[in-house]
N, C-alpha and C positions, 0 to 999 in steps of 0.2 A: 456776599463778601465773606470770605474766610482769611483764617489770621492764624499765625504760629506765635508762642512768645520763646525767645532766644532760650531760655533756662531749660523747660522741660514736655517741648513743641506742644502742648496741648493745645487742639482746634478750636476755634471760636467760630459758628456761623450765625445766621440769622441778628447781625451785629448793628446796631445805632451805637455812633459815635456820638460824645458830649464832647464839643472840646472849650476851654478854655486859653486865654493868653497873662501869663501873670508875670511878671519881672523879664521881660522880653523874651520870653522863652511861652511853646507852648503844649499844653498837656493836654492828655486824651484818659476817656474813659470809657470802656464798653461795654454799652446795657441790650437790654432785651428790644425786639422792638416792641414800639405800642406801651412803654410797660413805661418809658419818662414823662408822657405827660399822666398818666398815673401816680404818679411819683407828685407832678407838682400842683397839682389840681386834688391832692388829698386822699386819694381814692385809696393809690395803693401804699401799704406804709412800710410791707415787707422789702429792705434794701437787697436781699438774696433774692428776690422774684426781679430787681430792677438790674442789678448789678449783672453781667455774667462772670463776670471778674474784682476781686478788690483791688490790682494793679493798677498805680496809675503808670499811662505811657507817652510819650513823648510823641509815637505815632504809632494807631491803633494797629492799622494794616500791613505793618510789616512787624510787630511783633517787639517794637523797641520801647523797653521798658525803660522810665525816669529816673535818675538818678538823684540818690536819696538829698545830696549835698542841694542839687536844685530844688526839689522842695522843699526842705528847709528854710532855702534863698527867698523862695516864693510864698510861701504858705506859712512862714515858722513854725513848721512840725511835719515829723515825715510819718504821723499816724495816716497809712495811706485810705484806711475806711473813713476818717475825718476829712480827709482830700475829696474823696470822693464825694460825699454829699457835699459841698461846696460847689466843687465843678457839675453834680447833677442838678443842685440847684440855680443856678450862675449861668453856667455854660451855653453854647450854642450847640444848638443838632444839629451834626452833620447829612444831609440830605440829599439826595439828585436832585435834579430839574422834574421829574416823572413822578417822584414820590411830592415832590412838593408841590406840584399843580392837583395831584390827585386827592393830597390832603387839604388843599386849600379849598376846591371844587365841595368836598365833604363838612367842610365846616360853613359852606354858603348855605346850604343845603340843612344843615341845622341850624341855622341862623332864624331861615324861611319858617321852621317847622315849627321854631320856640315863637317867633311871631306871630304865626295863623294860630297857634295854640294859643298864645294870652289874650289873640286880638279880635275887637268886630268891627262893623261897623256904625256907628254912632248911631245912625238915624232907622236902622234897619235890626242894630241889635244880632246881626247873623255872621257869622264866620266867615274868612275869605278861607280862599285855598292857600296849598302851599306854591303851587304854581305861578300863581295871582300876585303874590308876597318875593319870589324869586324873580319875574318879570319887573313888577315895580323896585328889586334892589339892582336892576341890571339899569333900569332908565335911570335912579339918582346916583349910577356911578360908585355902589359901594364896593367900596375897598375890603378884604378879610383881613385882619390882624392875625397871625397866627402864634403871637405871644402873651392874647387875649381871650377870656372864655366866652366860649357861643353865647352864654347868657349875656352879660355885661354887653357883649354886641348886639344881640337882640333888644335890646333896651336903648341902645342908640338911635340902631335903624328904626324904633319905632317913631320916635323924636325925628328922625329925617323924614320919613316917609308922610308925619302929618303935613310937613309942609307942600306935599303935593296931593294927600289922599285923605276921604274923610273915613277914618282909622283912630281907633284909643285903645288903651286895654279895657278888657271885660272889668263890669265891677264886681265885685265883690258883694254877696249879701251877709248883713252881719243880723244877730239881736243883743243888744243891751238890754242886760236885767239892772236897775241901781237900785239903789237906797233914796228913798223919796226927799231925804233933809237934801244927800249933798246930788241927787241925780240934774235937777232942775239949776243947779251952779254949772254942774260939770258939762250939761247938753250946751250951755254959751258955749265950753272951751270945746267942745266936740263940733261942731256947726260947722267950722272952715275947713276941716277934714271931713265932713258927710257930702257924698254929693247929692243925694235923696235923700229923704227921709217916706216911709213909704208908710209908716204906721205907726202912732205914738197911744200908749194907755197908761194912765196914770188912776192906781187903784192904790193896794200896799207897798206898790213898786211903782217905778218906772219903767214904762218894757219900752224901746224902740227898736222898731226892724227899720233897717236903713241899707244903700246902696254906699258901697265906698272903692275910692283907687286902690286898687293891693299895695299900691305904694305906700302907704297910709298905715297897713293893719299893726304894724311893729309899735308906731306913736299913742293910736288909739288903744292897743292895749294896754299900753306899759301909763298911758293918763289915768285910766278907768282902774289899774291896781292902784297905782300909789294915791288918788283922790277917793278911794275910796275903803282903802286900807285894806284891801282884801273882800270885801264883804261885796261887790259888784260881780256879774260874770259878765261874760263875752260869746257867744256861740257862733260858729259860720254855718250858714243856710247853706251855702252856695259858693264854690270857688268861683264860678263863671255867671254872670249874669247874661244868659245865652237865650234869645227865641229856641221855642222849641219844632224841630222838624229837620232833615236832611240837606235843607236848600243851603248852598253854598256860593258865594258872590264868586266868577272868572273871574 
């Protein structure tokens, strides 16, 4: 797509439209491609790498830029780089049919990738594929959100996918080092979040190596500081608690 703006023709190509609808009227913005979910997903912060333009317009592809009175009307303020992040964060991508199946095909595709990667299987402890993970989200029907991040979806479909496959996340190997007065209080409050425990020694310390849901490690840390004031640590063995070898479940 290329674009002229009315004042002083400068070309716009390689253009993603954001558009918005505010006060019945509606505005366009136009960025880089690739470069707005960057934008809202954190990654990218520079609004010059996003923007190709600080113009807002009324419609991107022919070059017709908004008139200051309407955003005002709209927006109460015609600071148009204000505008702009608004509508980049707000707004809808404008997209084909072609761009939008091919990103959505892409984002199934990492959906699979984040799941064989956290996932195994319970009773075998081994990995499936990505293929295996893409098959099984075709038979429960899942749907891609594409105003959703892969992760957040990956974290669903696992939730779906248990109800037809025996599948969990990997755990987690942790070690707790404590303080012997408050270790033997705080292991009660730690027990509902361990789902193993695979080694306990109690000498000057308490050491326990234990298995836990990743879900977990944010709560178990932040108990183990403040019950212990500082004086406890934490270490991870192991992000994956994974058999060792190549074999992979189709």
């Amino acid at each position: 797509m290329s674009i002229f703006t009315p004042t002083n023709q400068i070309r716009l190509t390689n253009v993603a439209v954001v558009r918005m609808k505010r006060a019945g009227k509606r505005f366009e913005i136009a960025c880089y491609k690739n470069k707005v979910v960057g934008w809202r997903s954190g990654v990218e912060k520079d609004l010059d790498e996003v923007l190709q333009t600080h113009s807002v317009f009324v419609n991107v592809s022919k070059g017709q830029v908004a008139k200051k009175e309407d955003l005002i009307s709209a927006f109460g303020t015609d600071d148009q780089t204000e505008i702009c992040k608004q509508i980049l964060t707000k707004g809808e991508v404008q997209v084909s049919d072609k761009e939008r199946h091919t990103q959505l095909e892409q984002m199934f595709r990492d959906i699979a990738t984040i799941v064989a990667d956290k996932c195994v299987n319970p009773e075998t402890k081994r990995p499936y594929t990505v293929i295996l993970i893409e098959r099984a989200m075709k038979d429960i029907h899942y749907s891609v959100k594409p105003n959703k991040s892969t992760k957040q979806q990956a974290l669903e479909v696992i939730k779906q996918l248990k109800e037809k496959m025996k599948i969990e996340r990997a755990h987690m190997r942790l070690r707790f080092i404590l303080p012997v007065n408050e270790g033997k209080k705080l292991k009660d409050k730690l027990k509902p979040l361990i789902k193993v425990i695979e080694s306990e020694d109690y000498s000057q310390q308490l050491e326990i190596v234990c298995l836990i849901d990743p879900g977990c490690f944010r709560e178990i840390d932040e108990l183990i500081k403040k019950e212990t004031k500082g004086k406890g640590s934490l270490e991870v063995l192991n992000l994956k608690d994974v058999e060792e070898g190549d074999e992979k479940f189709e």
